[in-house]
C-alpha positions in Angstrom: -10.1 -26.2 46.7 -10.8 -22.2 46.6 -12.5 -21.1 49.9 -15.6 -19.0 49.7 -13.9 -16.2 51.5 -11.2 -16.1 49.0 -11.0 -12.9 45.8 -12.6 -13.3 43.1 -9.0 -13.1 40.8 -8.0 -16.2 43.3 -10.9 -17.7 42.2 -10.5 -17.0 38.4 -6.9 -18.2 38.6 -7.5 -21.5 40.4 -10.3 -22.0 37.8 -7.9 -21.3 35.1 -5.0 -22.9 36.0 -6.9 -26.0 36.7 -7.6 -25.9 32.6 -3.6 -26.3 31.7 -2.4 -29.3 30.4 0.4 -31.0 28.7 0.4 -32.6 25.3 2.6 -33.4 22.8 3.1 -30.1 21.8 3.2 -28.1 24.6 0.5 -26.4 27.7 -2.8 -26.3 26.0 -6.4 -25.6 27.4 -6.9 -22.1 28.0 -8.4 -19.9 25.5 -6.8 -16.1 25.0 -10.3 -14.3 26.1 -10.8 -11.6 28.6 -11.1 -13.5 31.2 -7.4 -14.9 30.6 -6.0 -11.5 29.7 -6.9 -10.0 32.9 -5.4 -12.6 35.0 -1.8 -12.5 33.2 -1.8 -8.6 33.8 -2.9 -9.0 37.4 -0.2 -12.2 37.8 2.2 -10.1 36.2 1.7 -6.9 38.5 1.7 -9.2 41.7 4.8 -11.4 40.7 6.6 -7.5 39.8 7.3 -9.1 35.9 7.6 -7.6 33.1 6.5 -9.9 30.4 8.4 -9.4 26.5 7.1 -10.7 23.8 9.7 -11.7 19.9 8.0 -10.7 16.9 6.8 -14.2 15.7 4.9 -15.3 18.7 1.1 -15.5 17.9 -1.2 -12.2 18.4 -2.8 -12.7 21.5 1.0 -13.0 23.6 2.3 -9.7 21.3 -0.7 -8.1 22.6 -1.0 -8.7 26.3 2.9 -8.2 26.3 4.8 -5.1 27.6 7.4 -4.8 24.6 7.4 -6.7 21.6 10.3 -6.8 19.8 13.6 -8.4 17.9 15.6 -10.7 20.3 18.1 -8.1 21.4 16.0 -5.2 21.7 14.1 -7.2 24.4 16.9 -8.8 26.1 18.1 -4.7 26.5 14.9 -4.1 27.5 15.2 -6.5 30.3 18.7 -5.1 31.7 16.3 -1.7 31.8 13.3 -2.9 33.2 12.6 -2.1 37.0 11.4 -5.3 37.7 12.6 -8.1 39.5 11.3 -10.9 36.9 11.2 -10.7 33.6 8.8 -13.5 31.1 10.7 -13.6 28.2 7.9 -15.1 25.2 10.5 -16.3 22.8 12.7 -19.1 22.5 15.4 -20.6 24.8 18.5 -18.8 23.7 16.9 -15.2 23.5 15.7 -15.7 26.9 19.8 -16.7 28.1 20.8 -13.5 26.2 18.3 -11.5 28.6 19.6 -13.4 31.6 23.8 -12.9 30.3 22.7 -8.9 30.4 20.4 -9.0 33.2 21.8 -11.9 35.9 20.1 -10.2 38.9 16.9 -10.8 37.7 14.9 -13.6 37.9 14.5 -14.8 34.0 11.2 -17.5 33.1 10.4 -18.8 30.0 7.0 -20.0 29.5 7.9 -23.1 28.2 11.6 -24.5 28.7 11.6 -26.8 25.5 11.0 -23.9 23.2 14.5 -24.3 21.2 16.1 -23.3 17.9 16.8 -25.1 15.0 19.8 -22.5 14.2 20.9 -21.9 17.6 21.6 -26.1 17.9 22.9 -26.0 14.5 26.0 -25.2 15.7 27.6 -26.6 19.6 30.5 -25.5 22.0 32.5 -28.4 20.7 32.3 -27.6 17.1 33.0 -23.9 17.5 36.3 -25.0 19.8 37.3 -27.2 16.7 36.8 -24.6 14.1 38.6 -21.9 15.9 41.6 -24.1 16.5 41.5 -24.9 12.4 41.8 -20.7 12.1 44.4 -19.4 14.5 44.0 -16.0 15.2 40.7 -15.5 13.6 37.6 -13.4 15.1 34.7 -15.1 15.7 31.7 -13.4 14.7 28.1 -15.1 16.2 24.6 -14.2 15.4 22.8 -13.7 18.9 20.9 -16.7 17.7 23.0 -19.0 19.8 23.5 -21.0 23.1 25.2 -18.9 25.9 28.0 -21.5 25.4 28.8 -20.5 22.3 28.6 -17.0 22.8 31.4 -17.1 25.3 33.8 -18.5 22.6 32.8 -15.7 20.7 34.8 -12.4 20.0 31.7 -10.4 19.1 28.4 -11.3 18.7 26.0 -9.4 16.2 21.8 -9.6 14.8 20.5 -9.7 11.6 20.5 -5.8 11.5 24.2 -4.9 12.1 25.9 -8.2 11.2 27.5 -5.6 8.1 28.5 -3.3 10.7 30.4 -5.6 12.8 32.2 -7.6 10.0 33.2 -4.4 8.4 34.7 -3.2 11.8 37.2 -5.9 12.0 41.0 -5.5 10.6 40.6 -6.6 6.8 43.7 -8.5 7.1 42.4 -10.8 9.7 40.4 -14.0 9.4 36.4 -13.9 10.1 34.5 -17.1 11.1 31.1 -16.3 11.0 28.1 -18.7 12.8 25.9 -20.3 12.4 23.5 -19.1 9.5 24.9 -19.4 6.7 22.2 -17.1 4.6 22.9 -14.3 6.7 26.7 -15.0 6.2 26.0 -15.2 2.8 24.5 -12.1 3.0 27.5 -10.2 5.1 30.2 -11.9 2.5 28.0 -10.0 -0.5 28.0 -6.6 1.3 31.4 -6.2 2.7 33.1 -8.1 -0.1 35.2 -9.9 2.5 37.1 -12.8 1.1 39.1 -13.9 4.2 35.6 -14.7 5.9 34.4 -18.8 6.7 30.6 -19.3 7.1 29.6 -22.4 9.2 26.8 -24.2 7.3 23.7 -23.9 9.7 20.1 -22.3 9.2 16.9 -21.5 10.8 14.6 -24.7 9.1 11.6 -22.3 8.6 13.5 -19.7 7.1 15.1 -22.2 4.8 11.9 -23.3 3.9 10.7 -20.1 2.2 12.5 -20.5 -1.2 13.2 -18.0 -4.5 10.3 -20.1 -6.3 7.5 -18.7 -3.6 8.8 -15.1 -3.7 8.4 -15.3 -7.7 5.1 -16.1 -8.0 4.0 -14.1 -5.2 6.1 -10.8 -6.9 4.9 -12.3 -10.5 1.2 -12.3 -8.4 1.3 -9.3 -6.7 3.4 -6.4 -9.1 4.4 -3.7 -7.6 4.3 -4.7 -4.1 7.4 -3.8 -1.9 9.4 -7.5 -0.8 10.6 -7.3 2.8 12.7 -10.0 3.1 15.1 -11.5 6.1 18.5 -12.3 5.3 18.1 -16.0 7.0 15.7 -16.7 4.6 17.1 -18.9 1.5 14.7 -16.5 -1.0 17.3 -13.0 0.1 19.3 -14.0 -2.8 16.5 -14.4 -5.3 15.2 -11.3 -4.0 18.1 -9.7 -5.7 18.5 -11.2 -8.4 14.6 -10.6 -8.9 15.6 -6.6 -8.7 18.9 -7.3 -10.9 16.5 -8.8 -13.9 14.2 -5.6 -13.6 11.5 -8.3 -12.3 10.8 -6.1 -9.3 12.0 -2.7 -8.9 15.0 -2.6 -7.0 14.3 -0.3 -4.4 11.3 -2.1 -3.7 13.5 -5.1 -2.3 14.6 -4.6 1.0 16.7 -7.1 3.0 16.1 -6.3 6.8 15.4 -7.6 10.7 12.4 -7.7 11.8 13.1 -4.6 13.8 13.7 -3.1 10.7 10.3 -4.5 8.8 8.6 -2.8 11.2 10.5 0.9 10.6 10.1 -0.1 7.1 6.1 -0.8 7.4 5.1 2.7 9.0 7.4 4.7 6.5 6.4 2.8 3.4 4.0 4.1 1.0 3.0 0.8 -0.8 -0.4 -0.9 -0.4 0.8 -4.1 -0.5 3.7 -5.3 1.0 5.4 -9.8 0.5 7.0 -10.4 3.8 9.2 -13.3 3.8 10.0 -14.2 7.3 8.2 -16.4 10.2 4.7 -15.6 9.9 4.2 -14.2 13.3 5.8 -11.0 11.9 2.0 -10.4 10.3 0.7 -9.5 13.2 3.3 -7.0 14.0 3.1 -5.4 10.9 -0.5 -5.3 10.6 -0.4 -3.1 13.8 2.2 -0.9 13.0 0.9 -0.1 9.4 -2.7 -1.2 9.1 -3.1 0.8 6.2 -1.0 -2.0 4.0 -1.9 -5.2 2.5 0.8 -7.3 4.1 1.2 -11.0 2.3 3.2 -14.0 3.7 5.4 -15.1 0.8 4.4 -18.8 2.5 2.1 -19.0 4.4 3.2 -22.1 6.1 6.6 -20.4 7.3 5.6 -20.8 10.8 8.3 -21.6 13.7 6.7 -24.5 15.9 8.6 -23.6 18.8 8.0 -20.1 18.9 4.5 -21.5 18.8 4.8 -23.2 22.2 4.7 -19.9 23.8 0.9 -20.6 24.4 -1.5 -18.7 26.4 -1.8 -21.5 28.6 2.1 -21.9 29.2 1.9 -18.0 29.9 -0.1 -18.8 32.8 1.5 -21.2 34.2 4.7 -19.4 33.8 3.2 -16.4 35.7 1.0 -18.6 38.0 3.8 -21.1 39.1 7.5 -19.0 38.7 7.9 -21.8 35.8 10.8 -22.0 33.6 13.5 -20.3 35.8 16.3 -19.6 33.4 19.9 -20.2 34.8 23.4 -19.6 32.8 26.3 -20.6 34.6 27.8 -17.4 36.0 31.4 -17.8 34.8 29.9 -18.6 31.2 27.8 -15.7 31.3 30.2 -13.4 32.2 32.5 -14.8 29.3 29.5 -14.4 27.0 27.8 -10.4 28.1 31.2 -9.6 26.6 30.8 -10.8 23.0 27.2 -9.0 23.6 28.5 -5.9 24.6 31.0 -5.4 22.1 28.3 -5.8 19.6 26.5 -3.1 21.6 29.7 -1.0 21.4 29.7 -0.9 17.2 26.1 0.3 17.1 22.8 -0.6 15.8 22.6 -3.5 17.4 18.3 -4.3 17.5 15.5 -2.3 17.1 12.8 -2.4 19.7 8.9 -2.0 19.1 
């Protein structure tokens, strides 16, 4: 029990704290009011954190946050920041990548069960066996993997310079790409690259939003701009939507969610399809409240990013809870894949 003597923000965070609980879907029980918002600043200031926040978590974490961002972006954040702990309020492997380029800090997650479908659609084991099928090829790995796999990897790339590292490698040699296989898909059509093996994975939510839903919403909505991610299934209907003179082909663009948002504040439309996680909205909306920004579905929604609650916030900041750990002599293995993907350029963009 609080004493009487005690500060008022003790007294507000005992009272709050007391309200977290666990269910089946993660910490629950705290609304994101005032009340709550002042307390994760104060926490944050007096546990010397800097708290980041990925593009798809809900509004009320991308707005108490310090950066909001693409995976990467934040993750170099973090190696910047001049704190000694940073809350990373995104899934399990993005917070890894922050603790591979920042292992002197003290990494938390909010929630330690926040995974991946595409990051566990591919294991250590399996990427051993493929490489020993292709001799001498490079590995190429979205940063939308385990640390594990990273460090089997010869360079690591995001959504936003995938292009840029594939076309960077010796055309006469071998490319195993992992693990989404519409990005891949995506890389192969750009470059042209023939010698290059895509490992059948995906991200289930991006999968989910399909070439039907971006139809009807462009059939729907003429002569809104499409902003589409290349995990999604729908990129290559997007195209072929421009090819057929459907939509108007430089109103299709295919980019990161770093690049929606450069995208949203020098666009000119009034209404802009976004097909990606629907966190992105909020981001958008922000960045260019001017537009009329659409989910193309509106159920594309990432249930673990989701368990980045405002109730698991406080705990994380209240309790030091989820320290992040990566085994030194993996990480060390895998911030070289990362910075080599650093090296070739555009590698994320930040807020």
């Amino acid at each position: 029990m609080t004493s009487a003597s005690a500060p008022a923000t003790t007294i507000l965070s005992s009272d709050l704290r007391e309200k977290v609980t666990r269910t089946a879907h993660g910490w629950d029980g705290v609304a994101p009011d005032e009340h709550w918002a002042a307390e994760i600043r104060r926490l944050a200031e007096e546990r010397d954190a800097t708290i980041l926040a990925h593009n798809y978590q809900v509004g009320p974490i991308q707005d108490i946050a310090h950066h909001v961002g693409d995976s990467l972006a934040l993750s170099r954040i973090a190696a910047s920041a001049d704190t000694e702990t940073i809350v990373f309020c995104g899934v399990h492997f993005m917070a890894e990548t922050a603790k591979i380029l920042s292992p002197d800090k003290t990494v938390l997650i909010p929630d330690a069960e926040a995974g991946c479908s595409l990051a566990d659609s591919i294991t250590e084991e399996q990427l051993r066996d493929w490489r020993s099928e292709h001799p001498g090829a490079v590995v190429v790995s979205y940063v939308n993997t385990t640390a594990a796999v990273k460090a089997l990897t010869d360079v690591c790339c995001t959504s936003s310079n995938a292009v840029d590292v594939v076309a960077s490698i010796d055309p006469d040699r071998e490319v195993l790409f992992l693990p989404d296989q519409f990005l891949g898909a995506h890389v192969r059509r750009e470059t042209g690259r023939e010698n290059m093996y895509v490992w059948a994975g995906e991200c289930h939510v991006h999968a989910g939003i399909n070439g039907k839903q971006l139809s009807d919403q462009a059939e729907a909505h003429p002569g809104a701009e499409l902003f589409v991610h290349p995990e999604c299934g729908c990129a290559t209907s997007a195209l072929y939507l421009a090819g057929e003179g459907a939509v108007e082909e430089d109103k299709v663009k295919i980019l990161s969610t770093g690049g929606m948002v450069d995208a949203a504040r020098a666009s000119g439309s009034s209404e802009v399809l976004v097909a990606t996680e629907i966190g992105m909205i909020h981001q958008l909306r922000k960045a260019a409240p001017e537009i009329d920004f659409l989910a193309v579905n509106e159920n594309a929604s990432c249930p673990y990013m989701k368990m980045i609650t405002p109730a698991a916030l406080l705990r994380c900041l209240t309790d030091g809870a989820d320290a992040v750990h990566v085994d030194p002599v993996t990480a060390e293995a895998a911030r070289g894949s990362v910075e080599r993907m650093i090296a070739i350029g555009n590698p994320g963009s930040g807020e």
